[in-house]
N, C-alpha and C positions, 0 to 999 in steps of 0.2 A: 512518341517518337523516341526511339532508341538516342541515348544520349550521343551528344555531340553529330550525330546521320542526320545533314537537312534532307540528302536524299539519300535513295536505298538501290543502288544499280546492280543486278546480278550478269554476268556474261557467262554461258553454257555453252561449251564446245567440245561435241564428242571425237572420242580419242582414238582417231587413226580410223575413218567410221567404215569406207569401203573393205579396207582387210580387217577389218573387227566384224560385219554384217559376215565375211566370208567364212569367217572361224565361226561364229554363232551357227553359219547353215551347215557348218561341217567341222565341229570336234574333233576330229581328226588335224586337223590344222591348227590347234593351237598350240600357242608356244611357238612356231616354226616361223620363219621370213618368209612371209605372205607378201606378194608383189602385185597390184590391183592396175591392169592399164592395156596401152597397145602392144601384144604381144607379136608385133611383126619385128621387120629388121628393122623399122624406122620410127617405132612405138612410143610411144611417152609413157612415164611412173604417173599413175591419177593415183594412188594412195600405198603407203607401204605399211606394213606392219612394227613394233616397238622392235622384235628379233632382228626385222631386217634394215630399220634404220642404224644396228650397232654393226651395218657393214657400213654404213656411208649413204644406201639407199635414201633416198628425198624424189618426194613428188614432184611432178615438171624434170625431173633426168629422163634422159633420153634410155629407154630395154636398154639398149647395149652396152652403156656404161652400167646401168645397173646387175646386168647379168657379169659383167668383168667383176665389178666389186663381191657378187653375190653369187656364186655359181648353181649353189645347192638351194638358191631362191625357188620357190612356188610359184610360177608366174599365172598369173588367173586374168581372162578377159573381163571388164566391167561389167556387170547386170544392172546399168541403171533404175531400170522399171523396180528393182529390188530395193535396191536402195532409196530411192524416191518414195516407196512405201512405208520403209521403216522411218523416214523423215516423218514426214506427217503423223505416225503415232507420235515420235517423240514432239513435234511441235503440237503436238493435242497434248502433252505432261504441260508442255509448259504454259501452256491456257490453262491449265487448273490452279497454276499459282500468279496470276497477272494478267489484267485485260489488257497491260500496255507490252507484247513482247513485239520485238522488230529482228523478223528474219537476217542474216544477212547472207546466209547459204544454207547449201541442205543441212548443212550438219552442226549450225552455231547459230546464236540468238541473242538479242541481250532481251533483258526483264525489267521494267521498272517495280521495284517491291516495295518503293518509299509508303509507308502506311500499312504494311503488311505485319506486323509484329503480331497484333493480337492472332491473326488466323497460323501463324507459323513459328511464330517465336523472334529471336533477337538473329543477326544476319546470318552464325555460323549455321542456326541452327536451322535457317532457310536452307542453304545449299546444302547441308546434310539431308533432310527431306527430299528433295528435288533430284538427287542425287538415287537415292532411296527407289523412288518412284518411278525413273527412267530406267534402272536397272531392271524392276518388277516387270514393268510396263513392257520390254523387251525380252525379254525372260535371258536378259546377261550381259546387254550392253552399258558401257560404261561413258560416264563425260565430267570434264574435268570444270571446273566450276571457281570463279571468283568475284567476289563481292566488293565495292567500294563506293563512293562519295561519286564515281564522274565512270561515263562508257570508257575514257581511252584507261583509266587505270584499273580497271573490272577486268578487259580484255588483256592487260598485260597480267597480269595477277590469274587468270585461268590457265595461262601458259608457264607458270612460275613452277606446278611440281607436276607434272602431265609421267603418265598417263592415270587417272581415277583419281585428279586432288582437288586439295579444296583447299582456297586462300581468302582468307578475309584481311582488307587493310582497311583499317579504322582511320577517318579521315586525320585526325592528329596523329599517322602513323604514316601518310603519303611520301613525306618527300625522304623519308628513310627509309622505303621500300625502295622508292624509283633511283634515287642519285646511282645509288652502285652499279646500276646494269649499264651493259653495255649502249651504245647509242643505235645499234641495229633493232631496241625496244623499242623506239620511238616510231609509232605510229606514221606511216607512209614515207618511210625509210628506209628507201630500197640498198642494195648493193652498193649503188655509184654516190650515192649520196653518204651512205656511210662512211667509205674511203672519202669522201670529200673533205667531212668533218673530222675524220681520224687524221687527215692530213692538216687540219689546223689544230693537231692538238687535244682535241676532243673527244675524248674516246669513253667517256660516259657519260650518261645522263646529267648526269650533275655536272659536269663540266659545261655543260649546252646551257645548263638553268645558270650557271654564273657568268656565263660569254658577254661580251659585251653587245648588245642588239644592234646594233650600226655593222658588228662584225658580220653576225648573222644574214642583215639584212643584203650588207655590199654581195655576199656569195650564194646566200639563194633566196634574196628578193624577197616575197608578199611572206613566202613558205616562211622564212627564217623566222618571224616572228608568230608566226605559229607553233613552230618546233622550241619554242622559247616557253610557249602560254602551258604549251604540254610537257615539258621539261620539269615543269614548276609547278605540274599535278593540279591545272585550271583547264576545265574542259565544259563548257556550258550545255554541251549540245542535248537536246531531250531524247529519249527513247521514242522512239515513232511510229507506232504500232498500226500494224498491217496493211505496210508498206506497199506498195504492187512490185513488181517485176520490170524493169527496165525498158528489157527485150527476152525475147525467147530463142535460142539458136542453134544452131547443128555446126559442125565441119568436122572433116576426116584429114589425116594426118594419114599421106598415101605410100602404099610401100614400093611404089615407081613415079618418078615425076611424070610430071601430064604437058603435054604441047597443044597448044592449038583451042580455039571454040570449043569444037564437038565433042574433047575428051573432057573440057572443066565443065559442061553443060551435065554431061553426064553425070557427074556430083553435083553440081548445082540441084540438081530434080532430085538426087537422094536426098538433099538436105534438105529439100521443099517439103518433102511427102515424110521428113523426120516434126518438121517445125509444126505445120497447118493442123496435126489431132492433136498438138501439146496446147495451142491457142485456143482449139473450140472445147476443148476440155478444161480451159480457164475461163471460156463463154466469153475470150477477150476477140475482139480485133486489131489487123497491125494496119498502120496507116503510114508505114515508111517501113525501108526494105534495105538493108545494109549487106553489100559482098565482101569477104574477104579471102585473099590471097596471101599466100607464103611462098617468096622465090625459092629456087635451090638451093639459091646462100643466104636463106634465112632474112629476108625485107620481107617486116608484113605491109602490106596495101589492102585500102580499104577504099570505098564508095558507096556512094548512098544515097537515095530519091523518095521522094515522096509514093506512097500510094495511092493513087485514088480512083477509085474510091476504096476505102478501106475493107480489107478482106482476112478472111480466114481458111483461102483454099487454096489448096498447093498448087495447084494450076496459075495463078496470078501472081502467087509468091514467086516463081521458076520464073516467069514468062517478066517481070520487073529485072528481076535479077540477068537474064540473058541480055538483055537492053544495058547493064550496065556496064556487061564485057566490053562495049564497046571502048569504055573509058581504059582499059587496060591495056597493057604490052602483052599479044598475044604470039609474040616472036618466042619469048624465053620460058623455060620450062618454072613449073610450078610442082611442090610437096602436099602443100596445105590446099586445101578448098572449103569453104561453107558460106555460112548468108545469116542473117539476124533480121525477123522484124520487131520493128520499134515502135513507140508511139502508140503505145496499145490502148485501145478504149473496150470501154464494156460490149459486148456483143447484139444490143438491144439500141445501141443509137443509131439514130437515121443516118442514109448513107446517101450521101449525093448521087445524082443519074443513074436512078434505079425505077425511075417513074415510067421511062417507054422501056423497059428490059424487054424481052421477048422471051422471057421462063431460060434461059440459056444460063444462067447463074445459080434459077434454083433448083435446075435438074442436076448441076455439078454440085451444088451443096449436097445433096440428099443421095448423090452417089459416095463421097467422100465420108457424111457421117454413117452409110452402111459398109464402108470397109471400117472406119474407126468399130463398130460395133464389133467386124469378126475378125482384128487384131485384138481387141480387150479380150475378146475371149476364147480365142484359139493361140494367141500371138504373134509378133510383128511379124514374123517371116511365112506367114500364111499367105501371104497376100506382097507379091512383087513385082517389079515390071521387068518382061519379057529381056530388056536390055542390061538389067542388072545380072541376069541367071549366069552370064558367063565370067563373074569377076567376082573375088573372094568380097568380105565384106571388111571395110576398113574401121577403127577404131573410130567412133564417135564420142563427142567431148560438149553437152548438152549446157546449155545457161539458161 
């Protein structure tokens, strides 16, 4: 064991991945403020380029503020299916250095390396390899890479010199990396919480690690002393290798709000016939069905029910989800629509009241995995229903 490393945590986070995949597929665009999302009027930034974040550009802004800040921006609709590929080469690198890596998106990882010296070396010179090998691996993408004693300080240290860096903090080196940042590095640290904490005062990390814990505790409860253990570069938690998926899910971000049943229905079944090939092509089933809505003035609402019996076909997935409209205010207009099923089990367990079926299930499976067959391989838009031909296609935003 490397001196003073009880443990050896790597965090891999590639840099800027959707407009880096789009420069890789087209040279021509490098260099330039590459904009990755819904290029309608009511579109969302899903990734922006290194150029065009030095306009202000950030993921989750709404196109139009982005296009204000950025005028001579590139705006390119997402290719998930593209990016999802290049995910899995690069999660195949990082199985060549650690059985224990734990996803936590497409485009970042942590690694447990604790014991890896002899196969790689001492920890710089891990993430230089790793580094190495995703670039080859991809023939030029890049990810920025940090090493330390604990996940929350690996992952703060990956984001320490982005884009293409590499940070190693040696465990007797923690609490003089972390004191000086600001306290928006602490780990589930949002916005509001930050001003919270700026508002008593504390405006870096080190400030939070010397707070007095009863202070912490009076203003944000259980949290405070969390944000106290992690302040003070104490993080116990293990790397947790191959993790499942939560939920799988679709929704669209609409460039006209929607009234009524029969218009959110009509996204609900996009979203259905988006989710049911991502499930059987993880050979999972969902056995809970979650809806979710966005008013016009921005309220998300959600609901959610059990399935049962557990299914992987867009037909049940719709047909749960239309049952749940009932829970909602179907007077006011809505932007946002989609669905998530949850609760995923392997594809292969039994499934309650399926003993008197009358084949009516497994004619719908065997129709569903032969359009999965001639979307793989003609793609998605070969294959659409009749009701969707008359409406552009909106921005999907995949989990």
């Amino acid at each position: 064991m490397t001196s003073a490393w009880s443990r050896i945590i790597l965090h891999a986070d590639m840099d800027a991945f959707f407009a880096s995949v789009e420069e890789l597929d087209d040279p021509a665009l490098g260099g330039k403020p590459v904009i990755v999302g819904g290029t309608g009027r009511r579109g969302v930034v899903a990734a922006a380029s290194y150029a065009a974040r030095r306009f202000g550009v950030r993921s989750a802004m709404p196109t139009a503020e982005a296009r204000r800040r950025c005028p001579q921006g590139i705006f390119l609709p997402p290719r998930f299916d593209r990016y999802q590929a290049l995910s899995e080469v690069v999660m195949s690198v990082f199985d060549h250095f650690s059985p224990k890596v734990e996803p936590l998106s497409i485009d970042e990882a942590f690694l447990d390396m604790t014991g890896a010296e002899r196969l790689f070396g001492p920890p710089e010179e891990m993430g230089r390899r790793l580094k190495a090998e995703v670039k080859e691996t991809t023939m030029g993408l890049t990810v920025s890479v940090g090493l330390a004693a604990t996940k929350y300080v690996a992952k703060v240290a990956s984001d320490h010199d982005k884009p293409d860096g590499l940070t190693v903090v040696p465990p007797g080196e923690t609490l003089d990396f972390l004191w000086p940042l600001g306290v928006r590095q602490l780990w589930g640290v949002g916005p509001g919480a930050a001003e919270r904490l700026e508002s008593l005062g504390l405006r870096t990390i080190g400030d939070v690690a010397k707070a007095p814990a009863e202070l912490l505790r009076s203003h944000f409860g259980a949290q405070g002393e969390h944000l106290l253990e992690l302040a003070n570069g104490r993080d116990d938690r293990e790397v947790e290798p191959g993790r499942e998926a939560k939920s799988v899910g679709a929704e669209f971000t609409l460039e006209r709000d929607v009234l009524g049943a029969a218009a959110i229905r009509r996204h609900l079944r996009r979203a259905a016939d988006r989710v049911a090939p991502r499930l059987r092509a993880e050979g999972t089933l969902a056995s809970g069905l979650r809806v979710k809505l966005k008013t016009a003035w921005f309220q998300l609402l959600t609901r959610q029910a059990p399935l049962d019996p557990p299914s992987d076909a867009a037909k049940d997935l719709f047909e749960a989800a239309c049952e749940l409209l009932s829970e909602f205010d179907l007077r006011i207009p809505y932007r946002l629509v989609g669905l998530a099923a949850y609760g995923l089990l392997p594809a292969g367990a039994p499934r309650q009241g399926e003993l008197f079926d009358d084949g009516a299930r497994e004619r719908q499976g065997r129709l569903e995995r032969t359009l999965d067959t001639l979307r793989d391989r003609f793609g998605q838009e070969l294959v659409r229903r009749a009701s969707d031909l008359d409406e552009p296609e909106e921005p999907e935003k995949p989990r």
